[in-house]
ROPALO-407203 format. One record per residue: x, y, z of N, C-alpha, C, O in turn; residue in one letter. Coordinates in steps of 0.02 Angstrom, whole numbers, plus 50000, padded with zeros to 5 digits. Last residue first. Layout:
<rs>
XYZXYZXYZXYZa
...
</rs>
This chain:
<rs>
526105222048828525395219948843525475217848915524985215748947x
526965233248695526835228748761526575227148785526365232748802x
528165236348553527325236448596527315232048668527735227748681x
528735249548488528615243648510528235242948565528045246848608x
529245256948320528555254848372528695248348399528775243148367x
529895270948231529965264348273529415264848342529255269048384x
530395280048090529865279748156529805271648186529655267048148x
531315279948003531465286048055530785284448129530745286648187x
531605262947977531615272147967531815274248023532195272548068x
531335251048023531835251648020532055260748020532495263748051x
529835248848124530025249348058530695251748073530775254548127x
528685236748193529415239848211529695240148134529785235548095x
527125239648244527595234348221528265239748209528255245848219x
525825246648245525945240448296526325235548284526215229648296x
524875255848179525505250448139525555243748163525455238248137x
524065261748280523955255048240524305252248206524205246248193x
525125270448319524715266348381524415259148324524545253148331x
525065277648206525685274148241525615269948272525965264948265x
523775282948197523995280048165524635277148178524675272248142x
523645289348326523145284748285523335281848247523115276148250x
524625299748334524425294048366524205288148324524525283548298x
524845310248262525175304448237525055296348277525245290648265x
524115320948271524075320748216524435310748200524335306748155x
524755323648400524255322748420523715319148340523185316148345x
526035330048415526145321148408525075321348414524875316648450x
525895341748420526225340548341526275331548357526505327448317x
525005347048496524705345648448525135341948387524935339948332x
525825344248585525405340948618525095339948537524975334348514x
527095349348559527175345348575526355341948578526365335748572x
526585365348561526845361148523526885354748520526655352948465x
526335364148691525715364648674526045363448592525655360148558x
527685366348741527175360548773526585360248725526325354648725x
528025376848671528255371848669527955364748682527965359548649x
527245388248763527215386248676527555378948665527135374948644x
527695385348874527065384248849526745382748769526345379248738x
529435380248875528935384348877528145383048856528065378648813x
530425368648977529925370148929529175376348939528705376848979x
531895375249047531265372349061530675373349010530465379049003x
533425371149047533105376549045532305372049023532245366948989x
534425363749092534045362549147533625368749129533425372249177x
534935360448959534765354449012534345356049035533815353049027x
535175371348812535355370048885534825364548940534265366748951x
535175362548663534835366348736535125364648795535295359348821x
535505362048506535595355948580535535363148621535845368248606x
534415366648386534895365848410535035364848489534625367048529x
533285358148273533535359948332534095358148380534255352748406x
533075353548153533225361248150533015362248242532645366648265x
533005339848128532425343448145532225349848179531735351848211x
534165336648068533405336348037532825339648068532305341548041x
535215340848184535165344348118534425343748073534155348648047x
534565331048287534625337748281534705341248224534255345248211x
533655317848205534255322348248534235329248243533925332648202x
532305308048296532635314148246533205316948256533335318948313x
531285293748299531875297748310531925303548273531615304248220x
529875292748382530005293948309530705295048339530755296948397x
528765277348423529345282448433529605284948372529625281648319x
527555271448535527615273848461528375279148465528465283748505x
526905259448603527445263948596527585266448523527685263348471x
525345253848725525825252948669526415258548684526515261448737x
524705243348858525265248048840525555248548750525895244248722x
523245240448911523705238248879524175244148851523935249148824x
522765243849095522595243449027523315240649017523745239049057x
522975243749234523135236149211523135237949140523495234149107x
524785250849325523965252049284523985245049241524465241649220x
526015251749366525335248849406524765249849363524205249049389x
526605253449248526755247849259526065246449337525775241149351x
526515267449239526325262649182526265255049214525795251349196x
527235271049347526665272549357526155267249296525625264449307x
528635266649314528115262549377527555264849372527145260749394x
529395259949171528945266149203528425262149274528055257249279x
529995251049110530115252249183529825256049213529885256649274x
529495246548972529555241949016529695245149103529515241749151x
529925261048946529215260348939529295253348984529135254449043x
531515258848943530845265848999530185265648992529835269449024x
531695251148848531805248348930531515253648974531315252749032x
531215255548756530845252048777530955247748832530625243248857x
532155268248735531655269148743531005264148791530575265948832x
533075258048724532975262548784532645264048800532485263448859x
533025256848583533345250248662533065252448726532875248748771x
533135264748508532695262648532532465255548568532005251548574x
534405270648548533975273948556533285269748573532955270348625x
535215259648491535365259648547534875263248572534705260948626x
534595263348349534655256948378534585257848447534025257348472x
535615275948331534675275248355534385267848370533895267448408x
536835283548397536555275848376535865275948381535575276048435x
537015299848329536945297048389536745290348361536495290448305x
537355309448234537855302748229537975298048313538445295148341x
536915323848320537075321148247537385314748271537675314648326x
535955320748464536365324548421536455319648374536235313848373x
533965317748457534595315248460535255319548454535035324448425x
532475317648513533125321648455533725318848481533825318448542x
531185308348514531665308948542531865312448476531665311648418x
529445306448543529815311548490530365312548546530285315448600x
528095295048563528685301048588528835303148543528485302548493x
526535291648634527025291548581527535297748596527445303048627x
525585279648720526335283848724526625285648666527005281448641x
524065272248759524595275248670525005278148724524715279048777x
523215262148856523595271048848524275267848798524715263548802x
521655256048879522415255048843522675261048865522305265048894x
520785257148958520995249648935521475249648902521785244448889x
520175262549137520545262649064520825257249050521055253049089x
518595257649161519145258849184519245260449108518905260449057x
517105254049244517165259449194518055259649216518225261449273x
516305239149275516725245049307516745249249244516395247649196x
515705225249233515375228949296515685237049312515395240649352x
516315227749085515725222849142515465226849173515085231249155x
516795242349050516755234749051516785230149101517185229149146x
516935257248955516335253249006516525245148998516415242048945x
518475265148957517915261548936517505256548972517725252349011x
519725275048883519145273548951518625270948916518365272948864x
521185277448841520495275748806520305272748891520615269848935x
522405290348836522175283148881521475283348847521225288648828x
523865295848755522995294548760522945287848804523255282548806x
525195303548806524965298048791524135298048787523855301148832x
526575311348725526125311948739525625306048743525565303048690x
528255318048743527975313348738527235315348751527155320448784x
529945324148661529305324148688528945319748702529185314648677x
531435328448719531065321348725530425325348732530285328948780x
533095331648670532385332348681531935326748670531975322048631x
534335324948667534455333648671533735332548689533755332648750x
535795311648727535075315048712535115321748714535555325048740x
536775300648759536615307548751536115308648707536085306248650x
537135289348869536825289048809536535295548827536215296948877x
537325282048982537845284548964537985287048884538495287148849x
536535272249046536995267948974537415275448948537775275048899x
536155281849156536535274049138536815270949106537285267149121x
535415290249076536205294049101536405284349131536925282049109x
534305282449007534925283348955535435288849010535885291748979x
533625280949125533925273249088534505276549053535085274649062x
533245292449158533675287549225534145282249168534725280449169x
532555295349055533205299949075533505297249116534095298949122x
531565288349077532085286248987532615290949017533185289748997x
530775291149179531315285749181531725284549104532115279949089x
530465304449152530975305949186531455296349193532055295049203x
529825301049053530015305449036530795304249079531375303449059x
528675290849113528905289749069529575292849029529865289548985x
528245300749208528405294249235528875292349174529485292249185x
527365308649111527835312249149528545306249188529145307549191x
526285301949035527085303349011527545305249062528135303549056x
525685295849168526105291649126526565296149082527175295149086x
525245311749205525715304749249525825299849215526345297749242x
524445313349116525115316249109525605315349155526185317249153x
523475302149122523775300649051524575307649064525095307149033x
523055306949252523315300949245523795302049177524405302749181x
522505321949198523155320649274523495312749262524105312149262x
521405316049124522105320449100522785321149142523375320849124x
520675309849245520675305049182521495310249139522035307449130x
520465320849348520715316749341520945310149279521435306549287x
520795337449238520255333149282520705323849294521125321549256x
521365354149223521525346849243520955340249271520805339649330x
519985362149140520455361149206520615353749203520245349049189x
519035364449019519545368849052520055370549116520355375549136x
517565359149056518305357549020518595364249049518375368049093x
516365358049144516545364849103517105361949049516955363148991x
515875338949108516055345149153516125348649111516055346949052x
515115327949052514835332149071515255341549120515025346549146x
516155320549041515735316249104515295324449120515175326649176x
516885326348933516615317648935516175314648994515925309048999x
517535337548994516885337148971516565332148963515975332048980x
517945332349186518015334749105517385334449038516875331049042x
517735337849325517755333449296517825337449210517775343249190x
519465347849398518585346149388518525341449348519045339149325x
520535353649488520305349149447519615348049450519275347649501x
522035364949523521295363849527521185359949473521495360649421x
523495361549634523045363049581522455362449579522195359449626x
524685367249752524035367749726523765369449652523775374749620x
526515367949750526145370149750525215367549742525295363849694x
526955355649888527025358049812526405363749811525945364149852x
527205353950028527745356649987527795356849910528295357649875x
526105339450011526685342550033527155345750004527525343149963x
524815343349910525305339049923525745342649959525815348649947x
523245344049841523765349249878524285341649891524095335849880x
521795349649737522305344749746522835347349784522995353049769x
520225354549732520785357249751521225352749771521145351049829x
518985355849629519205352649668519945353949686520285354349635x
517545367449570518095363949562518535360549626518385363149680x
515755365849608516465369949586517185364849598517235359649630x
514865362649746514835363849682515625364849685516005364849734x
515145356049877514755352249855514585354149758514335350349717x
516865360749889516365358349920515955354749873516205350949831x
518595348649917518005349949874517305350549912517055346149947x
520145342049903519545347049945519185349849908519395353549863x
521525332249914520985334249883520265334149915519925329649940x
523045325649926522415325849982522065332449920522425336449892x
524255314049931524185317549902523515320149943523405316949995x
525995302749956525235307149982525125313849951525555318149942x
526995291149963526745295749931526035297749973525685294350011x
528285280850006527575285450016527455289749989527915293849986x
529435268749981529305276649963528565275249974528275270149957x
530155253050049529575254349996529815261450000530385261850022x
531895258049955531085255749960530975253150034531425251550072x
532855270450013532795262449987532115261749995531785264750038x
533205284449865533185279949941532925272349940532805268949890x
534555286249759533865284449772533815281549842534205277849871x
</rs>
């Protein structure tokens, strides 16, 4: 890692109708509009969805910094987070964002130690960590044999189906995980942070 501080820059072009054009050095271009909640088409990244997939994404890559540290093997990590937006006082911000994951494990991995980790990558996420809402965590473990998947190659890259797996198969479990808001011994573990 280089040494702090790091810069970032990003730049977004827009005429007066139609969608908005995000560019960054040396990445490719996306397009963003507002979303239906503020009246837009839907159907494009808008900023309020870019944030909530900058917290998982932030979230993703630091449980992978924390667990090649502790030297702790993993096979898949989904994650998906809701941010709630809401009118208060004078501003319109976000007041919480849910994270809930879905780690696999191989067989006769420590899930303890799993969900040690987990909540040292939710405690370390920087993008989480500049936003003021309130943070929860919802985590399920699974191993590989339970959840009929077998250990993947590393650097092969999630397919669409997959992602969109992922989006709807934790999308059923928020709400309700998010409200437990307490730490069960099972297969599903929650910890929280403010």
């Amino acid at each position: 890692m280089k040494p702090f501080p790091h810069q970032y820059a990003a730049c977004a072009r827009a005429r007066a109708i139609g969608s908005v054009a995000i560019s960054a050095p040396a990445l490719p271009p996306i397009e963003s509009g507002p979303p239906p909640e503020f009246d837009g088409p839907g159907g494009a990244w808008s900023p309020e969805t870019l944030l909530c997939a900058t917290v998982a994404d932030c979230f993703i890559l630091t449980f992978r910094g924390v667990a090649r540290a502790a030297h702790f093997n993993w096979i898949a990590l989904d994650c998906r987070v809701e941010g709630v937006l809401e009118h208060t006082g004078d501003c319109t911000a976000f007041t919480r964002f849910a994270t809930t994951v879905r780690l696999t494990l191989p067989p006769g991995a420590d899930h303890a130690k799993a969900r040690l980790l987990l909540g040292r990558a939710e405690h370390a996420c920087l993008i989480a960590n500049s936003l003021r809402g309130e943070r929860t965590l919802s985590a399920e473990l699974a191993t590989a044999e339970a959840a009929d998947d077998p250990p993947e190659d590393p650097s092969r890259h999630a397919t669409r189906d997959e992602v969109e797996a992922c989006v709807a198969d934790t999308a059923g479990r928020t709400s309700e995980a998010t409200s437990a808001n307490r730490l069960r011994e099972a297969e599903v573990s929650q910890v929280s942070r403010v």
